[in-house]
SETORKE-296562 format. One line per 4 residues: number of its first residue (from 1); their letters; for each residue x, y, z of C-alpha. Coordinates in pm, 1 decimal, always signed. Each point is the difference from the previous one (the first is absolute). Layout:
N
NUM	a	X,Y,Z; ...
***
This chain:
394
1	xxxx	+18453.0,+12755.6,+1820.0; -169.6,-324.5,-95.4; -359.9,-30.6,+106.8; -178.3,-323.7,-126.6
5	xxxx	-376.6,+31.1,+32.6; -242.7,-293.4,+54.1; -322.9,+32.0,-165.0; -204.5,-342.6,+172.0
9	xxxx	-373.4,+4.6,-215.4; -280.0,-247.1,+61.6; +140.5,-216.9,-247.1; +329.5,+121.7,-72.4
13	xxxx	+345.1,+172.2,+136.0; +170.1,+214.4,-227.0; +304.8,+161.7,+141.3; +315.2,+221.0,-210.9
17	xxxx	+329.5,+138.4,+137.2; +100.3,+395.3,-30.6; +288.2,+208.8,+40.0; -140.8,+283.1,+150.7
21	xxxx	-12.2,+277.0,-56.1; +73.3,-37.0,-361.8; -327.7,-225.2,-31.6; +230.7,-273.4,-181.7
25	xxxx	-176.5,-373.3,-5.1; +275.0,-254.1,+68.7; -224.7,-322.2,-35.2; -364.2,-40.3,+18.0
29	xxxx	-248.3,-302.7,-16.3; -309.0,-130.2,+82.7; -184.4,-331.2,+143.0; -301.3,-66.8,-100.6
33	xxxx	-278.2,-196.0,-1.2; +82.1,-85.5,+400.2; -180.6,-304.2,+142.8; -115.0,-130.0,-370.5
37	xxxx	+134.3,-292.3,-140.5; +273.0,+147.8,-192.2; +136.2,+328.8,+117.9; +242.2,+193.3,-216.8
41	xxxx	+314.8,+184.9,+63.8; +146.8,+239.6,-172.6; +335.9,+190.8,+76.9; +205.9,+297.8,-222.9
45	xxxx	+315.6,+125.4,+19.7; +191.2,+264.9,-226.2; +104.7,-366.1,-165.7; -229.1,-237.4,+75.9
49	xxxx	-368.2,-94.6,-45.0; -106.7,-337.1,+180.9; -362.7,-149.6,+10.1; -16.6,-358.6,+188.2
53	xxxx	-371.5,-158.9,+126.7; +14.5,-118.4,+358.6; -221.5,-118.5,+228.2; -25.7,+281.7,+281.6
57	xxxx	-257.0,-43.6,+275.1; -9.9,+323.7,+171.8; +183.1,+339.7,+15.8; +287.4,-138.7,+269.9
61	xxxx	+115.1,-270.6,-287.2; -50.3,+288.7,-262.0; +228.3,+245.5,+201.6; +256.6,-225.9,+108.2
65	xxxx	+6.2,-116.8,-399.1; +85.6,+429.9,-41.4; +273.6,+17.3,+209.0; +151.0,-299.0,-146.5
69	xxxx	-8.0,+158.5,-310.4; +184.9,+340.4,+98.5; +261.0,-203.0,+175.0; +81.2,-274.5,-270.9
73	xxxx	+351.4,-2.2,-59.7; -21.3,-2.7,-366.9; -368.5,+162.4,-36.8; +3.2,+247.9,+261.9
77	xxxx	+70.4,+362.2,+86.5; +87.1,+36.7,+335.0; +326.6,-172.8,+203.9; -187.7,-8.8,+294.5
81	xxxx	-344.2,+70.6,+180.2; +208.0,+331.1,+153.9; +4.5,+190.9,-351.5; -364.3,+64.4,+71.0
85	xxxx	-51.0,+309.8,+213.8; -348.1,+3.5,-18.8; -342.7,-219.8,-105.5; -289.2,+187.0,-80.2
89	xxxx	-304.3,-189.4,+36.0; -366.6,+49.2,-111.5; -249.1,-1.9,+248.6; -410.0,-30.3,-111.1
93	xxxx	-166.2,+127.3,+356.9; +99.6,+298.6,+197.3; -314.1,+60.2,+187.1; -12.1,+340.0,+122.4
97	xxxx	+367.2,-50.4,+181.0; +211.6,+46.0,-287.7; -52.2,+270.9,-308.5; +359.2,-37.8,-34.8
101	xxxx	+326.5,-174.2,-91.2; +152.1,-122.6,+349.5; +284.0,-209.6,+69.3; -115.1,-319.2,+187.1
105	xxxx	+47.6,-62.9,+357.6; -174.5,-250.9,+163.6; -313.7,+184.3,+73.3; -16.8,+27.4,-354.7
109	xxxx	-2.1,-357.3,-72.0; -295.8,-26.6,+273.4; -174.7,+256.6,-158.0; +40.4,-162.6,-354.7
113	xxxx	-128.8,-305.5,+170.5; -290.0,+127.5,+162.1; -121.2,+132.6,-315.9; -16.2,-331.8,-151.1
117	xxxx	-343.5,-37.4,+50.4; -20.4,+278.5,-275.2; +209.9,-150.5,-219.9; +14.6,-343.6,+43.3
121	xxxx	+121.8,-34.4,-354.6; +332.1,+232.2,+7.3; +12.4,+94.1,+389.4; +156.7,-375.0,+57.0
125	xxxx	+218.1,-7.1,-287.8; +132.9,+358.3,+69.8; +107.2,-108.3,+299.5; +147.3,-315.5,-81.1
129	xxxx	+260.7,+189.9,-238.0; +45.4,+226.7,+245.7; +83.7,-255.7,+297.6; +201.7,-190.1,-291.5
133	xxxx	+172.6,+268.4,-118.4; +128.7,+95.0,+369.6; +146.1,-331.3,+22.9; +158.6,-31.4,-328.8
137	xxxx	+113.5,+371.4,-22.5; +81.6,+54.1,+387.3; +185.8,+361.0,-1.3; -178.0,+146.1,-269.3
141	xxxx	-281.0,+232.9,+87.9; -378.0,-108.5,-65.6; -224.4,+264.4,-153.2; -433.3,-33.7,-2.2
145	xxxx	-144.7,+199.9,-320.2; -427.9,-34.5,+90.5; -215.7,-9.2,-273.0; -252.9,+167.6,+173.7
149	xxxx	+218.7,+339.9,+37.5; -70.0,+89.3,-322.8; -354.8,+24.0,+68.1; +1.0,+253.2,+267.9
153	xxxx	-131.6,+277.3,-170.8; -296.7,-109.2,-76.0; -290.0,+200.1,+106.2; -231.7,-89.9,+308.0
157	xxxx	-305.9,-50.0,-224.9; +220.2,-268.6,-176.7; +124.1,-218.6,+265.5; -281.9,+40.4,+255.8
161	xxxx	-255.5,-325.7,+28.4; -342.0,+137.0,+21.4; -38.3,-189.1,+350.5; +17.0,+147.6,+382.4
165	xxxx	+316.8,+253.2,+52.0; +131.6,-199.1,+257.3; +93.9,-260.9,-227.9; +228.5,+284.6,-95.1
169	xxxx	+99.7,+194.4,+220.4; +74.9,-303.6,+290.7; +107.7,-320.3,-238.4; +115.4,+216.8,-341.4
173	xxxx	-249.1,-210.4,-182.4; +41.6,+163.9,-345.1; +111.1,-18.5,-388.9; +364.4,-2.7,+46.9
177	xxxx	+127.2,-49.7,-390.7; +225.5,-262.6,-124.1; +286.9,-59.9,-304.8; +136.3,+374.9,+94.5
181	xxxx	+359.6,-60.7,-109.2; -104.7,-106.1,-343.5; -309.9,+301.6,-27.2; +239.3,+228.5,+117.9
185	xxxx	+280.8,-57.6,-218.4; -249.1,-88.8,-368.0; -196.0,+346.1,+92.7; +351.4,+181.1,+8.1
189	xxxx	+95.4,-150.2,-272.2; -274.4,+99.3,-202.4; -43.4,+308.8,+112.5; +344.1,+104.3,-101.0
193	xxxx	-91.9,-158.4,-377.0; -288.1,+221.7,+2.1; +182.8,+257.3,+130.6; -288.7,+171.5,+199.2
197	xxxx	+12.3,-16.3,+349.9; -340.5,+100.8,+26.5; -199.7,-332.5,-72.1; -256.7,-234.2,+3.8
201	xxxx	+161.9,-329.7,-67.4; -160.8,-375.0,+89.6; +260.7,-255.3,+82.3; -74.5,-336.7,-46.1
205	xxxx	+238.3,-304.2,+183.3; -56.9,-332.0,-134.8; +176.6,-300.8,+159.5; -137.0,-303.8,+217.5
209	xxxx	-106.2,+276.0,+236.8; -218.3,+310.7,-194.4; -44.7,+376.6,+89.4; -121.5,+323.4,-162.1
213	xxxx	+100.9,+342.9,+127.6; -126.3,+356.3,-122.2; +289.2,+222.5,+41.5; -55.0,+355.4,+6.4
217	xxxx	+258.7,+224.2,-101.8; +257.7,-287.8,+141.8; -227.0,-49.2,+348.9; -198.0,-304.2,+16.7
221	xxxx	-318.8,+88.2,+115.9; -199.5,-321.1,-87.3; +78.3,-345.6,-35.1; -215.3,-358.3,-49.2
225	xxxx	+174.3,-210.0,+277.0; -62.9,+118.0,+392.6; +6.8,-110.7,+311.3; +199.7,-325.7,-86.6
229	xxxx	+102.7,-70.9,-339.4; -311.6,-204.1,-103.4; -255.9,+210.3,-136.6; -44.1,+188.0,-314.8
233	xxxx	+101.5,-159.1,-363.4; +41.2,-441.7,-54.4; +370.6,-102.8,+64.2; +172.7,-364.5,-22.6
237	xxxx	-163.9,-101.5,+337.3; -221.2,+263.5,+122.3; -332.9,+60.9,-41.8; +2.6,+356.7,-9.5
241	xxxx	-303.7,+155.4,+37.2; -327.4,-152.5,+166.3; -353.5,+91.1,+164.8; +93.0,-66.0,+383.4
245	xxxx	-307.7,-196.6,+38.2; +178.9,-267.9,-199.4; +194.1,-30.9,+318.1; -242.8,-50.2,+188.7
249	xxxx	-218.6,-232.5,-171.0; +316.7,-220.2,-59.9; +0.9,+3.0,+392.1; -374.9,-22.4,+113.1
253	xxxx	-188.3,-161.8,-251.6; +316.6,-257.7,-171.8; +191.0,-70.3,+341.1; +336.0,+147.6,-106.6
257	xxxx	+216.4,+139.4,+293.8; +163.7,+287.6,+8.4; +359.8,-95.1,-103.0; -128.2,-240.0,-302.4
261	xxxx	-156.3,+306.9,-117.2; +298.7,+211.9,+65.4; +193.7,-288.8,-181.9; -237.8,-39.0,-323.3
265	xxxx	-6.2,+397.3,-58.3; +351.8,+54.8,+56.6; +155.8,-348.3,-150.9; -288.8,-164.2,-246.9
269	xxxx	-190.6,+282.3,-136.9; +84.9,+222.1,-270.3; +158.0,-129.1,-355.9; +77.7,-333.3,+182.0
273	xxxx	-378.3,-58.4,+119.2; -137.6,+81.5,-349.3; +238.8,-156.2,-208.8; +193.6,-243.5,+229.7
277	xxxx	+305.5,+159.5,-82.6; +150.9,+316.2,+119.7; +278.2,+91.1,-221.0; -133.1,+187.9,-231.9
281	xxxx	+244.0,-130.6,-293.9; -172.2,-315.1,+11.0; -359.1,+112.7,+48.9; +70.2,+193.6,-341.8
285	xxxx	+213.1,-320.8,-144.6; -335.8,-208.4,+90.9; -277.9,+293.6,-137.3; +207.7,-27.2,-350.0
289	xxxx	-70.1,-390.4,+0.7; -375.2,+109.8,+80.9; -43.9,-29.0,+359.5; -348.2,+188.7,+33.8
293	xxxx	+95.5,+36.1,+386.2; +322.3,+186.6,-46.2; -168.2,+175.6,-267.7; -253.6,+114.3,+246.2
297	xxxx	+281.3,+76.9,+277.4; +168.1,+248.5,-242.1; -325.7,+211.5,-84.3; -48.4,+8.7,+340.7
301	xxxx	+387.2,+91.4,+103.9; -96.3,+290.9,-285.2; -328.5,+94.4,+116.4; +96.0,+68.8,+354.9
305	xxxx	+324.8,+219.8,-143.0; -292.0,+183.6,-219.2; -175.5,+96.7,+310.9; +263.5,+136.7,+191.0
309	xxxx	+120.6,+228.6,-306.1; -368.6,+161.9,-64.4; -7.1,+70.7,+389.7; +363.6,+142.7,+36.4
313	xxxx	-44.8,+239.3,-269.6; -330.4,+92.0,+159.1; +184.4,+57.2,+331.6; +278.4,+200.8,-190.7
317	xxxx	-228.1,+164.6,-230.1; +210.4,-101.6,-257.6; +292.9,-187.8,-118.6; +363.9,+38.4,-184.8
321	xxxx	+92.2,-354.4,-40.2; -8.3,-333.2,+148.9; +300.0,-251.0,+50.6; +34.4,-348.2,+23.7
325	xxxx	+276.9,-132.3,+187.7; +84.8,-326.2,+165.6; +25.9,-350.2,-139.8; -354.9,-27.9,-107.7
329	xxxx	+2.3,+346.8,-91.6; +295.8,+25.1,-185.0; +0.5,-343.5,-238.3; -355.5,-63.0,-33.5
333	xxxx	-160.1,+130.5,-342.3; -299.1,-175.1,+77.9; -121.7,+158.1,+329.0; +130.2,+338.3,-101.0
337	xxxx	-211.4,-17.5,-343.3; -306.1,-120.4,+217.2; +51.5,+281.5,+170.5; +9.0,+272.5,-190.4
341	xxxx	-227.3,-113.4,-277.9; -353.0,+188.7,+38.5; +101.3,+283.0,+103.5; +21.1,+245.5,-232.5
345	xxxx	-218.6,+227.0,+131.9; +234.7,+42.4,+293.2; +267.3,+113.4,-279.8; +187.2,-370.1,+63.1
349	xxxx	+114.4,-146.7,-298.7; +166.2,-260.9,-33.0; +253.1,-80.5,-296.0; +47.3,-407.4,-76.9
353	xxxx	+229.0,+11.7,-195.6; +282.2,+223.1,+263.9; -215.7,-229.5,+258.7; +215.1,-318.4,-88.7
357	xxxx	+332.8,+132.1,+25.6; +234.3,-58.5,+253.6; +219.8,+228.5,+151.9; +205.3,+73.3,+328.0
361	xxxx	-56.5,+362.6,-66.7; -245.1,+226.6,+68.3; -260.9,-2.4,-271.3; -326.1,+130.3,-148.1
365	xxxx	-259.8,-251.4,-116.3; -286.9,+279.6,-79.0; -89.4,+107.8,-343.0; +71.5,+310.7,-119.4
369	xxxx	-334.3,+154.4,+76.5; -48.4,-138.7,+351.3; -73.5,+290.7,+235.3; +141.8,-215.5,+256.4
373	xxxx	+319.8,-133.4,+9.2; +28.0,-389.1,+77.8; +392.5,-93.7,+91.8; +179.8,-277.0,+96.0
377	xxxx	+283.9,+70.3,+270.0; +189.5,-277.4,+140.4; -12.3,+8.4,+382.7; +346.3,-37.6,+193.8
381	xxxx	-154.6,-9.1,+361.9; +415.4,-66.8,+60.3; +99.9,+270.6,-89.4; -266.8,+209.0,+208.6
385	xxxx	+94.8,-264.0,+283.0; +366.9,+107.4,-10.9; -11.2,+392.2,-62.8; -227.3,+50.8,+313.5
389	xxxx	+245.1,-270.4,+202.0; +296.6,+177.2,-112.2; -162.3,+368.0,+133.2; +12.7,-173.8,+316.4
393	xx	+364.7,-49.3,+22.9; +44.7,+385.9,-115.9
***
């Protein structure tokens, strides 16, 4: 069976064909970079590797660009749009309606879309390569994998709001969890490295959008984003983070309404409002040529990581190792040294010199006498994507 999955980010879609159930990649790519000047493509066969630059406006042009690709007579993979029996997509917000993968009817799609509000960053976009992918791929079968399913075991004391219960218990108005195809599948990863079930491990997912989850003996039972995925560390656009009564001064005392608000947390803040840019490659391009605000951006990035690690292993009472995973996670030496420097007396410590290299594997960047292991595990969110869609069809 050939399942492609569709993996539509903030920023990016990356998306890979399988033969399942052998887990075989056919092709796989990635655009980038969406709605910025130049976008990038990239596309891999068994014998070829392509890169182009194009100008791609939104996540329609960037999936129509996709399907191109897997149909190009001399490029391609697949004879026809019927070779795919299923398209596994990822989904950011679940609300309290789905803690699983479902196939998607139409009361799925509304529900998707009613949970925009949550997600205005993803929600959209998930459902424009779903509604894309129904059109392009007709008789295959479309599969939602929710981010937020992952996240279901956290504890009440974790993903309770310390306001009335009715918020709860009548709208659902709680921490939901976010990124929980790419926590779940880094924290099995590395617990099968460490080969010790039970343990205390911190995984950290770096990309345009940023999360943190403590996972207990494989259960997540804390995590920094919530309710919508906005809060908790600095990403590309987001502010993460912030006293409420920002909000409301922004409103009361500067005359911002509610939407430009919504707009210039969700859209302007973060990397991009400190730095004016929010790819991170080029806020650390620009700090090397001595940029004192991207300098500043990436102590801060840093800083807020810090934070989250001291409290997680407070909440675990203890810790195993942490991961980085993710685009940010995975390539940047920078952050990751930012980091982990400092904290010694935690038992990280960081090695520089296995810091710098690169590697598709799984790999250890600690020093010999770190108490705490520090890994590296490249996320494959597709993978995840297309082992739960394929239980479906079981």
């Amino acid at each position: 069976m050939q399942i492609l999955v569709v993996n539509s980010g903030s920023s990016s879609i990356k998306f890979q064909l399988f033969s399942m159930p052998q887990k075989e990649v056919i092709c796989s790519g990635l655009v980038e970079r969406i709605g910025l000047e130049e976008s990038k493509i990239s596309y891999k066969t068994a014998t070829r590797d392509i890169e182009k630059t194009a100008t791609i406006q939104n996540h329609k042009v960037g999936l129509k660009l996709i399907s191109e690709l897997l149909l190009d007579t001399e490029i391609g993979v697949i004879k026809s749009t019927l070779d795919i029996a299923m398209v596994g997509h990822r989904v950011v917000h679940g609300g309290s309606t789905f803690s699983e993968t479902v196939q998607i009817t139409e009361a799925v799609k509304q529900k998707i879309k009613e949970l925009s509000s949550l997600a205005p960053l993803h929600n959209p976009a998930n459902l424009e390569g779903i509604l894309v992918s129904e059109n392009i791929f007709s008789e295959a079968i479309q599969v939602a994998v929710f981010d937020t399913a992952f996240h279901q075991t956290m504890p009440e004391e974790a993903y309770t709001y310390a306001i009335p219960d009715m918020f709860l218990k009548e709208h659902k108005i709680r921490a939901y969890g976010f990124h929980g195809t790419s926590h779940k599948y880094v924290s099995e990863k590395a617990i099968s490295y460490l080969n010790k079930k039970q343990s205390n491990i911190i995984t950290i997912h770096l990309g345009n959008g940023c999360s943190m989850t403590a996972v207990k003996n494989g259960k997540s039972i804390d995590h920094t984003l919530g309710f919508a995925p906005m809060n908790g560390l600095i990403m590309g656009t987001r502010s993460g983070d912030i006293d409420p009564s920002v909000i409301f001064y922004l409103v009361n005392d500067l005359g911002y309404g509610i939407e430009e608000v919504n707009t210039l947390l969700q859209k302007k803040s973060g990397m991009l409002g400190l730095t004016g840019y929010s790819d991170l490659r080029d806020i650390e391009s620009e700090a090397d040529k001595g940029n004192q605000k991207c300098h500043k951006a990436l102590k801060m990035n840093a800083y807020r990581i810090k934070r989250y690690i001291g409290s997680y292993m407070a909440v675990m009472n203890g810790l195993d190792a942490i991961v980085f995973t993710a685009g940010i996670g995975e390539n940047s030496t920078t952050i990751r040294k930012l980091v982990c420097d400092d904290l010694s007396h935690l038992g990280i410590e960081l090695d520089d010199q296995k810091n710098t290299v690169r590697s598709k594997e799984i790999r250890e960047i600690n020093t010999f006498s770190s108490k705490v292991k520090i890994l590296i595990i490249p996320t494959n969110e597709e993978l995840e994507i297309a082992k739960q869609s394929y239980a479906l069809s079981i």
